[in-house]
Z-matrix of the N, CA and C atoms (Angstrom, degrees):
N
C 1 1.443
C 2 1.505 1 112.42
N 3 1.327 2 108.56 1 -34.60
C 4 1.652 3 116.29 2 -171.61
C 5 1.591 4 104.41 3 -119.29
N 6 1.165 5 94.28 4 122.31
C 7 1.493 6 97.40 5 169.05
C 8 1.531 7 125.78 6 -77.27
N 9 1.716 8 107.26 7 124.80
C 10 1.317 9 120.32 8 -145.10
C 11 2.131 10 80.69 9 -82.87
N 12 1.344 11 92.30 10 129.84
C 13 1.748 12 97.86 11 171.47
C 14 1.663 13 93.47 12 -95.67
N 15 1.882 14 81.40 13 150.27
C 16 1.690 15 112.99 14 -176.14
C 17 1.456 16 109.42 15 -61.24
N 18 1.026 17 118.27 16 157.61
C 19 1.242 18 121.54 17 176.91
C 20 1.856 19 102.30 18 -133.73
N 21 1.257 20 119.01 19 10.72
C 22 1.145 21 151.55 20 -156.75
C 23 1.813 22 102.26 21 -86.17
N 24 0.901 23 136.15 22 79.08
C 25 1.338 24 127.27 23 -179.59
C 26 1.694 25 129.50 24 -48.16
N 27 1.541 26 107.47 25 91.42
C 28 1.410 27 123.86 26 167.55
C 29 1.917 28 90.40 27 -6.31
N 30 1.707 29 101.92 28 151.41
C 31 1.261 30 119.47 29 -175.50
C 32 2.121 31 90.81 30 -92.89
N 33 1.404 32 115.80 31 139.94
C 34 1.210 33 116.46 32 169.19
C 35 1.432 34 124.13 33 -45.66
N 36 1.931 35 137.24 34 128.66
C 37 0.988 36 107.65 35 -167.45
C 38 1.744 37 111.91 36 -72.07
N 39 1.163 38 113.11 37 -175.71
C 40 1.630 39 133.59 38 171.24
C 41 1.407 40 104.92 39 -47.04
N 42 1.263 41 114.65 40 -60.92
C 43 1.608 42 116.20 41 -157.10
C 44 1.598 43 103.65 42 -94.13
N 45 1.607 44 122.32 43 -7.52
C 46 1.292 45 129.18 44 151.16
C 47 1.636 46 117.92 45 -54.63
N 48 1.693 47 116.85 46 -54.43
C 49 1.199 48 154.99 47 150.61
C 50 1.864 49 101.22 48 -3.60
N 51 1.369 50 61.56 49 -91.36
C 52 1.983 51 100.03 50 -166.80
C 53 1.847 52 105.06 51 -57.95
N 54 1.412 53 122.83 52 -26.52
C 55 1.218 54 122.09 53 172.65
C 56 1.678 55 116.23 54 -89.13
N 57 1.281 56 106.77 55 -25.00
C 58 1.715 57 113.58 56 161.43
C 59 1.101 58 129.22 57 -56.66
N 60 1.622 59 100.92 58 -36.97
C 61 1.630 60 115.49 59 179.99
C 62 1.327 61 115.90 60 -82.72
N 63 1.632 62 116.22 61 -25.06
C 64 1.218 63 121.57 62 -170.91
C 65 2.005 64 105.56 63 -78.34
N 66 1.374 65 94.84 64 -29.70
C 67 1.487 66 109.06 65 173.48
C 68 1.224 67 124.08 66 -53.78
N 69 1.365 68 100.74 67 -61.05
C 70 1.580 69 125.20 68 165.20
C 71 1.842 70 130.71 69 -48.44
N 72 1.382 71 102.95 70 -26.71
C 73 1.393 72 122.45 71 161.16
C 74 1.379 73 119.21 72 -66.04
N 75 1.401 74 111.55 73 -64.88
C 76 1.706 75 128.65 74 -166.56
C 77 1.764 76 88.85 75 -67.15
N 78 1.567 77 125.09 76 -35.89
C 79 1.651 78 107.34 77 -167.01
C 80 1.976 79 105.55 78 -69.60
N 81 1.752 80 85.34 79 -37.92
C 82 1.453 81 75.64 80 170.69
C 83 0.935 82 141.32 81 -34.92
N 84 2.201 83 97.82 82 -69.60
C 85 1.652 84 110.24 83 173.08
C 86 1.480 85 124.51 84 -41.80
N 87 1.349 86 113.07 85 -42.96
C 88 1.222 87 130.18 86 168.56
C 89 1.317 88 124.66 87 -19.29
N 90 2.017 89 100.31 88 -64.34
C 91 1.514 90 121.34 89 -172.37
C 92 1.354 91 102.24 90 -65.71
N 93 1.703 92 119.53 91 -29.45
C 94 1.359 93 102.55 92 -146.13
C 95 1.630 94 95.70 93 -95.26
N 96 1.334 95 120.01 94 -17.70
C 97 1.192 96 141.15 95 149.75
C 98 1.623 97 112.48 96 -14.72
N 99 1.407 98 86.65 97 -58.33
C 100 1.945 99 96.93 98 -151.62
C 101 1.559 100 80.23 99 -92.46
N 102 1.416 101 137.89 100 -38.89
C 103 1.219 102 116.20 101 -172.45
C 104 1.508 103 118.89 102 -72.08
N 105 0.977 104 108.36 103 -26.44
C 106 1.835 105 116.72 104 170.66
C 107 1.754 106 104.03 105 -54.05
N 108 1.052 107 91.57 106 -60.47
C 109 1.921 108 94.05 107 -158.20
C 110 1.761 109 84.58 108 -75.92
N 111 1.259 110 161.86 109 -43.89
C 112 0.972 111 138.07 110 167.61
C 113 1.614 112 146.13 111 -49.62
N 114 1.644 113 92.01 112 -52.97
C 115 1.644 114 117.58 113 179.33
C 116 1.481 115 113.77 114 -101.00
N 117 1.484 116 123.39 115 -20.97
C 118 0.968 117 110.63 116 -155.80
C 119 1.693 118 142.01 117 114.97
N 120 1.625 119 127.57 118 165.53
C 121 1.175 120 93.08 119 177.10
C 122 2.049 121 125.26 120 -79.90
N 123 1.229 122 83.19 121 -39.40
C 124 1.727 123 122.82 122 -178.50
C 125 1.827 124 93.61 123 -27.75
N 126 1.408 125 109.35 124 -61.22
C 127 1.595 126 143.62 125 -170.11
C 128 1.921 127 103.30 126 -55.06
N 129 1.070 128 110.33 127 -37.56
C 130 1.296 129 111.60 128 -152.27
C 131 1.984 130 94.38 129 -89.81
N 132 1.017 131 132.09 130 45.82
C 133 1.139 132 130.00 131 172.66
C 134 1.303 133 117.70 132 -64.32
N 135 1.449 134 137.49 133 151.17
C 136 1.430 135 147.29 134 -161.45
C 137 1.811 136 88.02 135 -68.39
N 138 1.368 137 120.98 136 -51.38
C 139 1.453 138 100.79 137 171.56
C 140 1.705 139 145.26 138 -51.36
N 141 1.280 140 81.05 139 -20.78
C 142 1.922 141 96.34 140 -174.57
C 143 1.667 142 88.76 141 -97.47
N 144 1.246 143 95.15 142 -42.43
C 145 1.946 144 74.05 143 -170.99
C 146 1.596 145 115.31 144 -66.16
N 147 1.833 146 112.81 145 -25.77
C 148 1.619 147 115.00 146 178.97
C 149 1.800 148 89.80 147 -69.09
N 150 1.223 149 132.92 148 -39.41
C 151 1.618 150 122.32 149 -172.42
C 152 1.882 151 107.25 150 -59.49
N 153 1.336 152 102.24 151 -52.89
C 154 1.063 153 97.10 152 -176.96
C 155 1.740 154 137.35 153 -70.78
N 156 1.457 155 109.86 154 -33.81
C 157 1.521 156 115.17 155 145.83
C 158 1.603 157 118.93 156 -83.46
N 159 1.532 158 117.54 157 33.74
C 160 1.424 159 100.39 158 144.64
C 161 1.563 160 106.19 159 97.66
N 162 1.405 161 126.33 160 -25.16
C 163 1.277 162 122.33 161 -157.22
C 164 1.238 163 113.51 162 -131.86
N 165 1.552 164 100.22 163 128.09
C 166 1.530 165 105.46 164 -175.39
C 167 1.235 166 139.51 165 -64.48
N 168 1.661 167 125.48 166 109.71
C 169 1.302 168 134.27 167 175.98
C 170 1.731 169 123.36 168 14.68
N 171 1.098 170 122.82 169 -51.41
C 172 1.157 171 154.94 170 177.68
C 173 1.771 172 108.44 171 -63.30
N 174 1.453 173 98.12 172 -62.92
C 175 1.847 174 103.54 173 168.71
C 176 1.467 175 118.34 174 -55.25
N 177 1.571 176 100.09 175 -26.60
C 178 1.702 177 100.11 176 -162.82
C 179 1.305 178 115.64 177 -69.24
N 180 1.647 179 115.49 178 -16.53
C 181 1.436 180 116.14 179 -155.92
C 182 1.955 181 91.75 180 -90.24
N 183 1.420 182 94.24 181 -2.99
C 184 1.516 183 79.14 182 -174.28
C 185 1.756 184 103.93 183 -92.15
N 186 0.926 185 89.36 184 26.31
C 187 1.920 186 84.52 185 -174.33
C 188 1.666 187 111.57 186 -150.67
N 189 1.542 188 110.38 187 -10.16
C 190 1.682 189 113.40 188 -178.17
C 191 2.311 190 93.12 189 -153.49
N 192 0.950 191 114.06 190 127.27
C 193 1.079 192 121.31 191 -155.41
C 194 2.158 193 110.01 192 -73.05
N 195 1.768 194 92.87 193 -44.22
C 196 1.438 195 123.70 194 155.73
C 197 1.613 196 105.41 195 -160.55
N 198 1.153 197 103.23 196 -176.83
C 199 1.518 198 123.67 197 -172.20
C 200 1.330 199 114.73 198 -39.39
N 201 1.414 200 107.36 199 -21.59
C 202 1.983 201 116.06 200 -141.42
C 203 1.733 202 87.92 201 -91.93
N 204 1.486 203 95.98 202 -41.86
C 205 1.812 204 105.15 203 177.11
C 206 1.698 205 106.00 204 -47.57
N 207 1.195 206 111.53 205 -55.25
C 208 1.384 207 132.48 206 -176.20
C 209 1.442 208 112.78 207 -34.06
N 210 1.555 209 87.85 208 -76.46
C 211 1.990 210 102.27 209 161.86
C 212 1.103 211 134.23 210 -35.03
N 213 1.748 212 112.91 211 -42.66
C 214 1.335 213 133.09 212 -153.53
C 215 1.808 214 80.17 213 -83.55
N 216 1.284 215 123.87 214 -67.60
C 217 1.495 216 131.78 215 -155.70
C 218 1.673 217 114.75 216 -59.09
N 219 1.433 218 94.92 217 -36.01
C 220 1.523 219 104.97 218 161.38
C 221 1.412 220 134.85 219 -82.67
N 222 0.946 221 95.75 220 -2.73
C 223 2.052 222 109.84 221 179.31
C 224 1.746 223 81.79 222 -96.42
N 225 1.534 224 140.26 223 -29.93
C 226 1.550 225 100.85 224 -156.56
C 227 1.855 226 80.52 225 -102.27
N 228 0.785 227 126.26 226 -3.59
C 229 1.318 228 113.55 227 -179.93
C 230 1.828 229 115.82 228 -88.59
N 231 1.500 230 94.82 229 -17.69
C 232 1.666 231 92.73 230 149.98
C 233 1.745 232 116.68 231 -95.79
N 234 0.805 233 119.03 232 -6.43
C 235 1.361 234 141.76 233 -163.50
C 236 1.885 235 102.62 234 -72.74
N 237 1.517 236 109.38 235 -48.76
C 238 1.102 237 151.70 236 141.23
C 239 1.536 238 127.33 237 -13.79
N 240 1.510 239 86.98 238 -79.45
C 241 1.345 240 103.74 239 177.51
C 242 1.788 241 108.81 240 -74.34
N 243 0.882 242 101.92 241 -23.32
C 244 1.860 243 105.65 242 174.10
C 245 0.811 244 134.85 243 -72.24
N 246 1.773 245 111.25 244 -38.57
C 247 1.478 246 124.39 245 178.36
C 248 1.415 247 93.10 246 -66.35
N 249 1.269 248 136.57 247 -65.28
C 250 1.293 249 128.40 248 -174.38
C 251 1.388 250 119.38 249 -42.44
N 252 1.393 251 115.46 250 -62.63
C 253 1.627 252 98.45 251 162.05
C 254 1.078 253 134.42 252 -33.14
N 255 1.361 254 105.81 253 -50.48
C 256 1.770 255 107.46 254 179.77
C 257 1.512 256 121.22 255 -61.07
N 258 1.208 257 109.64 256 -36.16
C 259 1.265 258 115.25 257 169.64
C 260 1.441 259 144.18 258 -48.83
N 261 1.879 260 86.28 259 -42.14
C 262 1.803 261 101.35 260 176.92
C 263 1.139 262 105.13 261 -84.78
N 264 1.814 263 126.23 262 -16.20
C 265 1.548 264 103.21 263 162.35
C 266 1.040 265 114.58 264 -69.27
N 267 1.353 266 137.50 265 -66.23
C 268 1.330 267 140.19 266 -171.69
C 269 1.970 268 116.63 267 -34.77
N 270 0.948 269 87.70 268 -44.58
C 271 1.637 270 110.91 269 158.32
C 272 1.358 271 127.53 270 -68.66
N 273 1.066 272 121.28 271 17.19
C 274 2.114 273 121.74 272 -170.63
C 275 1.780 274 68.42 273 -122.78
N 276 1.026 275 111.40 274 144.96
C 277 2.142 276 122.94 275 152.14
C 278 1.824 277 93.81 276 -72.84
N 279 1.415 278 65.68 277 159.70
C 280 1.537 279 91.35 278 -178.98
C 281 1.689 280 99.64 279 123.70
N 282 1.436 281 99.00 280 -142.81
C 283 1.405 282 93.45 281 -158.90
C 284 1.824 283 148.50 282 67.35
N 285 1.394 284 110.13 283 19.24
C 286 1.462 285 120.24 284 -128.45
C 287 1.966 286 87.07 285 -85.77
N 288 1.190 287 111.91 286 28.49
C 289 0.793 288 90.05 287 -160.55
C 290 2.005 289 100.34 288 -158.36
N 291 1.547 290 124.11 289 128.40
C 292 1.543 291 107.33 290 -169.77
C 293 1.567 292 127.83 291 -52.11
N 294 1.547 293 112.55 292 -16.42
C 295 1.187 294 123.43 293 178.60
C 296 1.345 295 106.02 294 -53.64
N 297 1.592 296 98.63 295 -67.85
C 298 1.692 297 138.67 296 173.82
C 299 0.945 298 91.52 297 -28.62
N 300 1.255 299 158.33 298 -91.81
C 301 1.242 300 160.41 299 -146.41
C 302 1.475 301 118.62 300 -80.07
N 303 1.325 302 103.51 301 -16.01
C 304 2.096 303 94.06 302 168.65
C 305 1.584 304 93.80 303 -100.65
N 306 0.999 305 118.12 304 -15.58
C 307 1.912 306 103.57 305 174.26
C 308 1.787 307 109.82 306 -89.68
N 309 1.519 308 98.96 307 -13.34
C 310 1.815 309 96.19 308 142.98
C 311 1.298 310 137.92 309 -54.11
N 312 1.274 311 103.44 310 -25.63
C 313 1.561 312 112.37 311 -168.98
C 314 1.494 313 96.40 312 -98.15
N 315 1.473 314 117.88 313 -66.25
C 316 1.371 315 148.68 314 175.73
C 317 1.664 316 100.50 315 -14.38
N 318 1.194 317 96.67 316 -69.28
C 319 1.324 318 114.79 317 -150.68
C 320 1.654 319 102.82 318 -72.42
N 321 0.907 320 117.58 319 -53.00
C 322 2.221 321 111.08 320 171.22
C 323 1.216 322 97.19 321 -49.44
N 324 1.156 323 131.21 322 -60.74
C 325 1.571 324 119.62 323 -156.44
C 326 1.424 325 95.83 324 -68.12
N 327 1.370 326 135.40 325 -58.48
C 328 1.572 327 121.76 326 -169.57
C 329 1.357 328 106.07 327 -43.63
N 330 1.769 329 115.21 328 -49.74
C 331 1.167 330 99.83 329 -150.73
C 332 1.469 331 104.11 330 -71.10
N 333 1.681 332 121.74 331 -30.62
C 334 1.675 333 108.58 332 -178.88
C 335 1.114 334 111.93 333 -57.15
N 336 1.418 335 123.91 334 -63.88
C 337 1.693 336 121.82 335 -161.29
C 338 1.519 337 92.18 336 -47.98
N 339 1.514 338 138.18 337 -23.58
C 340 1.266 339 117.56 338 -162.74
C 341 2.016 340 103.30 339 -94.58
N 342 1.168 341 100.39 340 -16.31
C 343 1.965 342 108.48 341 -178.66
C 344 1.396 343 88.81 342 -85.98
N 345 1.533 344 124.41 343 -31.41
C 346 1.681 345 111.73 344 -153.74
C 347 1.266 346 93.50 345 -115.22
N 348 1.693 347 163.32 346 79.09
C 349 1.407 348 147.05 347 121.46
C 350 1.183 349 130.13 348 28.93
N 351 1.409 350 94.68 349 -71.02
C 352 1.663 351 117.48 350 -169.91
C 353 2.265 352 103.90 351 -67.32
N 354 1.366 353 101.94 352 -35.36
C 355 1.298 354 78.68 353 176.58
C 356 1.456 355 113.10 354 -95.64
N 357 1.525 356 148.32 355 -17.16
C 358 1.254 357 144.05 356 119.74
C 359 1.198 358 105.14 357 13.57
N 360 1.562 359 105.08 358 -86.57
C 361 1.856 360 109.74 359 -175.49
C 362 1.348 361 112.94 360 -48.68
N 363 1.549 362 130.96 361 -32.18
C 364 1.394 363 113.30 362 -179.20
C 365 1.155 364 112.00 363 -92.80
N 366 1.742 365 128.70 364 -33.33
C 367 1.226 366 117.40 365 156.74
C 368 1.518 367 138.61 366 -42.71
N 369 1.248 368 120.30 367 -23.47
C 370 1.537 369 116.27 368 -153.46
C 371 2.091 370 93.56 369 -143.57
N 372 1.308 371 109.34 370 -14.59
C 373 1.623 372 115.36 371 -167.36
C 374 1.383 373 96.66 372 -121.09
N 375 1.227 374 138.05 373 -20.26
C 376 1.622 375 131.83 374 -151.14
C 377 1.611 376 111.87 375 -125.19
N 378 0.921 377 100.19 376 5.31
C 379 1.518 378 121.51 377 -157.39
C 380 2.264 379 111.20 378 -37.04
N 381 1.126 380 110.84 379 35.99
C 382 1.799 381 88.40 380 -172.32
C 383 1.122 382 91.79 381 -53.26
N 384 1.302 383 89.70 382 -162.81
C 385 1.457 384 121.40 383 179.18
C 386 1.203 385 129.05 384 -79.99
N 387 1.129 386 124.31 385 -41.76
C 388 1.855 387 136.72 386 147.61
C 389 1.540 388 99.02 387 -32.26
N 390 1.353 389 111.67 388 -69.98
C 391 1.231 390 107.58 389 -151.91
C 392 1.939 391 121.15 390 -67.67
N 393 1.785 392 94.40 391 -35.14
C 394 1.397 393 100.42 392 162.43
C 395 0.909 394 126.43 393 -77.23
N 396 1.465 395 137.32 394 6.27
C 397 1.869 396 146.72 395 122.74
C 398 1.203 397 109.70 396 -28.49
N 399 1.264 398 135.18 397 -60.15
C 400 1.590 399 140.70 398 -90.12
C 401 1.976 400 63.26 399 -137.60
N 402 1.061 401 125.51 400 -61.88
C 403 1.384 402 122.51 401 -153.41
C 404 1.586 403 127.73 402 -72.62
N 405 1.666 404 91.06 403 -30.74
C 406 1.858 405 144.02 404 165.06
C 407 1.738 406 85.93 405 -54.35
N 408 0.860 407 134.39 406 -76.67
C 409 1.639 408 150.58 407 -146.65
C 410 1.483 409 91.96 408 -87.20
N 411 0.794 410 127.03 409 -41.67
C 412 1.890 411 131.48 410 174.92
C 413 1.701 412 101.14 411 -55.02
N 414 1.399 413 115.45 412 -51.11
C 415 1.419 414 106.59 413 -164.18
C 416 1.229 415 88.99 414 -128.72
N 417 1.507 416 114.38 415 62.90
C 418 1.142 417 111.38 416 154.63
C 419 1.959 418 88.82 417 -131.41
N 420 1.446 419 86.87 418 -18.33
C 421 2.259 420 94.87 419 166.64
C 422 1.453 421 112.00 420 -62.73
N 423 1.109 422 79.03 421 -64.91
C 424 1.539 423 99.86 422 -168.21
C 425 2.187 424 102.48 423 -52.36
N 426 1.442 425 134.29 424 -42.65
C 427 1.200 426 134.73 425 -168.07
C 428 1.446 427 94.34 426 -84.38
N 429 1.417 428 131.38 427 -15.96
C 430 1.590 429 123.79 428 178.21
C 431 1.539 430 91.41 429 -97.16
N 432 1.194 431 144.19 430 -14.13
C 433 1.786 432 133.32 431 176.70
C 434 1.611 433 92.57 432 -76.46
N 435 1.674 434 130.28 433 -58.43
C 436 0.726 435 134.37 434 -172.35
C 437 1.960 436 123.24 435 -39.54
N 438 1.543 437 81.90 436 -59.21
C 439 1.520 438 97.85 437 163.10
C 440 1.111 439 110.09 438 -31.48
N 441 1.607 440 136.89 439 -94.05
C 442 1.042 441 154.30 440 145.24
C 443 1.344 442 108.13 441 33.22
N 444 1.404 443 97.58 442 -86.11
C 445 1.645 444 114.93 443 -170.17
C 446 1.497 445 114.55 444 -58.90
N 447 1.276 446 106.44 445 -35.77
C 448 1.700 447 106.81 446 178.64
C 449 1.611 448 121.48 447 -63.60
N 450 1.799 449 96.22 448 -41.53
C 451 1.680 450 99.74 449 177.27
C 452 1.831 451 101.77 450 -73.77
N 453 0.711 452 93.51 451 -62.24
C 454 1.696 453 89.23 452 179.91
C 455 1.485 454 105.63 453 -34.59
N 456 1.168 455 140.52 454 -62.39
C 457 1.331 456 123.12 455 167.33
C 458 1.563 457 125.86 456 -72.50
N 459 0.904 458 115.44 457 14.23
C 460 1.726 459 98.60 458 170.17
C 461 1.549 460 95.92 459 98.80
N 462 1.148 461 130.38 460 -16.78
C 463 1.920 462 105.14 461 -150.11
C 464 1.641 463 92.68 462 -93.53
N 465 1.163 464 128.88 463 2.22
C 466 1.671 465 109.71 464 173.93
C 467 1.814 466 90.12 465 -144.20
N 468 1.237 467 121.50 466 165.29
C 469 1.179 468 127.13 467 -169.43
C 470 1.744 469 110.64 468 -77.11
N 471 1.415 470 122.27 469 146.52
C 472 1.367 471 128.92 470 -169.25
C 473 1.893 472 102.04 471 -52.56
N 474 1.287 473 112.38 472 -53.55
C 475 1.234 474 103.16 473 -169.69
C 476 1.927 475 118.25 474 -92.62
N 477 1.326 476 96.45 475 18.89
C 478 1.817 477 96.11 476 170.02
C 479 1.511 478 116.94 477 -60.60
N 480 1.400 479 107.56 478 108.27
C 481 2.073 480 98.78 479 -173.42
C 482 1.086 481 107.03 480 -59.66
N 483 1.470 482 127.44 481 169.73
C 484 1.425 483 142.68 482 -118.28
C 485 1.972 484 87.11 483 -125.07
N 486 1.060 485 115.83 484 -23.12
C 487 1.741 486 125.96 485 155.08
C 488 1.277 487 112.62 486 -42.27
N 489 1.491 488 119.52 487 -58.01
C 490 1.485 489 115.18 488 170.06
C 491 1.300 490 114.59 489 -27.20
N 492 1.715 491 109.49 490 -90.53
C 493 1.729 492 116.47 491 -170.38
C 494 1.810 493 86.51 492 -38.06
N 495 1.168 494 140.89 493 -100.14
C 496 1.582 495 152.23 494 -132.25
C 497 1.810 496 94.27 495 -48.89
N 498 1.637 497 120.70 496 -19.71
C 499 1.721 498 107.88 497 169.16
C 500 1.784 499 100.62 498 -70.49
N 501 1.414 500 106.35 499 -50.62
C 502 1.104 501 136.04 500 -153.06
C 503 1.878 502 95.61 501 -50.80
N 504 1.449 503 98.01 502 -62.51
C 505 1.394 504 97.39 503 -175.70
C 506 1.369 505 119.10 504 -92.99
N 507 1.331 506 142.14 505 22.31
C 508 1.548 507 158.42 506 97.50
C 509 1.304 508 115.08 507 -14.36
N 510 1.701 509 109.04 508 -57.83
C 511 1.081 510 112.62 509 -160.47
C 512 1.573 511 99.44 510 -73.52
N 513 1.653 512 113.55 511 -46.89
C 514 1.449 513 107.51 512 -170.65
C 515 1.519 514 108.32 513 -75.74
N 516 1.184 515 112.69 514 -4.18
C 517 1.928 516 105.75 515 165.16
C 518 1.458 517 117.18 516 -59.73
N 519 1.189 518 124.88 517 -16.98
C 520 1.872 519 133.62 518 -114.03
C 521 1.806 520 62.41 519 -124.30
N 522 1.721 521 110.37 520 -62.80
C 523 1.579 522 87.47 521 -179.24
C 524 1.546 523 107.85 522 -90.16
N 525 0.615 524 153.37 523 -54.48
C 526 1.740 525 115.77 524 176.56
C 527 1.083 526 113.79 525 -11.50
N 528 1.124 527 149.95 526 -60.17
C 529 1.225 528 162.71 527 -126.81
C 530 1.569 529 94.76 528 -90.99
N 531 1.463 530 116.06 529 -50.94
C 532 1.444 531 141.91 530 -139.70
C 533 1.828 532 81.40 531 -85.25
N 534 1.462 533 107.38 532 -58.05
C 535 1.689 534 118.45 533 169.98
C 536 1.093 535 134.77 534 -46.15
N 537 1.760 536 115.34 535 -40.09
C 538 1.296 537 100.38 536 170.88
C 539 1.625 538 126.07 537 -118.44
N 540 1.587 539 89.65 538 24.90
C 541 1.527 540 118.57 539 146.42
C 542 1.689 541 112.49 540 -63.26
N 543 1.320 542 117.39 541 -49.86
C 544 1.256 543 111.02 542 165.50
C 545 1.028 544 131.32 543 -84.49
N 546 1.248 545 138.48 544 21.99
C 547 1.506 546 125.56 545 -160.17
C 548 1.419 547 81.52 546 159.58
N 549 1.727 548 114.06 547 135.23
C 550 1.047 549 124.68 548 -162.57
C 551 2.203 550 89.15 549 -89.13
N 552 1.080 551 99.26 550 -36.24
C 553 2.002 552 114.09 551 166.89
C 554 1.327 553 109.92 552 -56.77
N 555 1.316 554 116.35 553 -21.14
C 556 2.072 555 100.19 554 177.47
C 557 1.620 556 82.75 555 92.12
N 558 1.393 557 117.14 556 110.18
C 559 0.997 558 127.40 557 -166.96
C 560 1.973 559 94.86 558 -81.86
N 561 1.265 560 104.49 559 150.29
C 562 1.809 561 117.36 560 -160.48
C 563 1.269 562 90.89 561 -73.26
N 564 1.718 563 132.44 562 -58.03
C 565 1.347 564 134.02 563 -91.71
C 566 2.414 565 68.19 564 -126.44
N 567 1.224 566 108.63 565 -63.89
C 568 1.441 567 96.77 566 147.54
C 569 1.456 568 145.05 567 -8.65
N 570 1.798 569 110.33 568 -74.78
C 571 0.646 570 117.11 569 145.91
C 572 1.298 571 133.91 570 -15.52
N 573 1.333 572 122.56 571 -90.27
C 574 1.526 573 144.78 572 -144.72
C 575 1.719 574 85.77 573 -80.23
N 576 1.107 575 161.24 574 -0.02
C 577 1.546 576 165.99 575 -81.85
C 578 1.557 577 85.18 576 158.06
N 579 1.628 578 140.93 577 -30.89
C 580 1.801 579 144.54 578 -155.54
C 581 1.563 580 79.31 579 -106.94
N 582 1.198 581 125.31 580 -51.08
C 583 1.461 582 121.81 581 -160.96
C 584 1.356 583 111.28 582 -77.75
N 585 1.635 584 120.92 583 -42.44
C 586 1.623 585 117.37 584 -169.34
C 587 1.703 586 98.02 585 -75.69
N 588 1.337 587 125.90 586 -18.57
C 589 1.513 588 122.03 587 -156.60
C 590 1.735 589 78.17 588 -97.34
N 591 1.079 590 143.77 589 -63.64
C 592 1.644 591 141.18 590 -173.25
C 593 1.771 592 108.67 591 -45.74
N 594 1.345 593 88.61 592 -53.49
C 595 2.009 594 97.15 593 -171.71
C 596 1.662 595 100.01 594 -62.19
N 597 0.966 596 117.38 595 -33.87
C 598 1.670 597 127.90 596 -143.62
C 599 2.045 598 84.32 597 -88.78
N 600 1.847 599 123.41 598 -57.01
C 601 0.954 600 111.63 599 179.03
C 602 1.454 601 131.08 600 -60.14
N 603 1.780 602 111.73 601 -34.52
C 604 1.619 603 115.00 602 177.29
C 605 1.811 604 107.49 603 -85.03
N 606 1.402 605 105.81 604 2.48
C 607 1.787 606 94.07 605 152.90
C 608 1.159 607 132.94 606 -85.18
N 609 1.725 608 117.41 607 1.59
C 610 1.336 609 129.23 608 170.47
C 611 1.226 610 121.30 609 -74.77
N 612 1.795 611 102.41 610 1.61
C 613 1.816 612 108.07 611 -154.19
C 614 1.768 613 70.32 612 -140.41
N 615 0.918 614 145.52 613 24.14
C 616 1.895 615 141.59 614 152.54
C 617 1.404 616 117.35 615 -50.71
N 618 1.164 617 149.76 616 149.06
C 619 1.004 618 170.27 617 117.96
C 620 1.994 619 100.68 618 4.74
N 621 0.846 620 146.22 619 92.91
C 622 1.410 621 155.73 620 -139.03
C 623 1.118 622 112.81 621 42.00
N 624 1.132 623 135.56 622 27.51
C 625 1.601 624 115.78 623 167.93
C 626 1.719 625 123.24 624 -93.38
């Protein structure tokens, strides 16, 4: 006569679902975040990072496949945050000058890898193969924006091919690399040695030179 009610617990909705998982991702990135800039790359294994955001080994595979996923998802989310930096320098006036304009570039990237650890370690310590794609193709954006900006202002000649900047900023990866090989900060003395050897080659491509 009476219909017996469920006692059966409704299935979770979708967008309940889908916002748990999205949670569960970012705590990850998070952990693996804090374990990079703390421990290192070696340290940051898919196990320590499921210990450290909370979630058991077993859960993790349902949301990061192995570690490399991990890396990969967290390199574009600094990846991200960089291009934008780089941009609003290149974008402020000024610069009047070729120096001026490679310590445009220079100068965001030192200063993140030096605020951010964790991507340092994957840039320069973590290196697969995905990721040295992913990083290859990053500053190979970033040396064709550069391009750009230089002919548009005058500081390198209209028809210098667009190969130049992409040797140019190869070459200054090679010391980054070389920098925070020495010094977990991007060694200074390096540095300033990345800028005169970069400034010094795209003045061969100046406006009478």
């Amino acid at each position: 006569m009476f219909e017996k009610k469920s006692t059966t617990q409704a299935p979770a909705r979708p967008a309940v679902v889908q916002r748990r998982g999205v949670e569960r991702r970012k705590a990850i990135l998070d952990a693996a975040e804090a374990l990079l800039a703390e421990q290192g790359y070696e340290a940051a294994t898919l196990k320590a990072v499921g210990e450290r955001a909370g979630i058991p080994v077993a859960s993790m595979y349902h949301y990061f496949s192995d570690r490399h996923e991990v890396d990969a998802e967290l390199l574009q989310r600094h990846m991200t945050a960089l291009d934008a930096a780089l941009a609003a320098s290149l974008e402020r006036p000024g610069a009047d000058t070729l120096a001026e304009a490679v310590d445009s570039v220079i100068d965001p990237f030192l200063a993140y890898f030096r605020a951010h650890p964790s991507c340092a370690e994957l840039w320069f310590n973590g290196r697969a193969k995905a990721l040295d794609e992913s990083v290859r193709a990053f500053d190979e954006e970033q040396a064709d924006r550069l391009w750009r900006v230089l002919t548009e202002r005058g500081r390198i000649r209209p028809d210098t091919p667009a190969l130049v900047l992409r040797i140019a900023f190869e070459t200054g990866a090679g010391l980054f690399d070389i920098a925070f090989r020495r010094s977990p900060d991007g060694d200074d003395e390096t540095m300033t040695e990345a800028r005169r050897l970069v400034t010094a080659y795209l003045a061969t491509y100046a406006p009478g030179a």
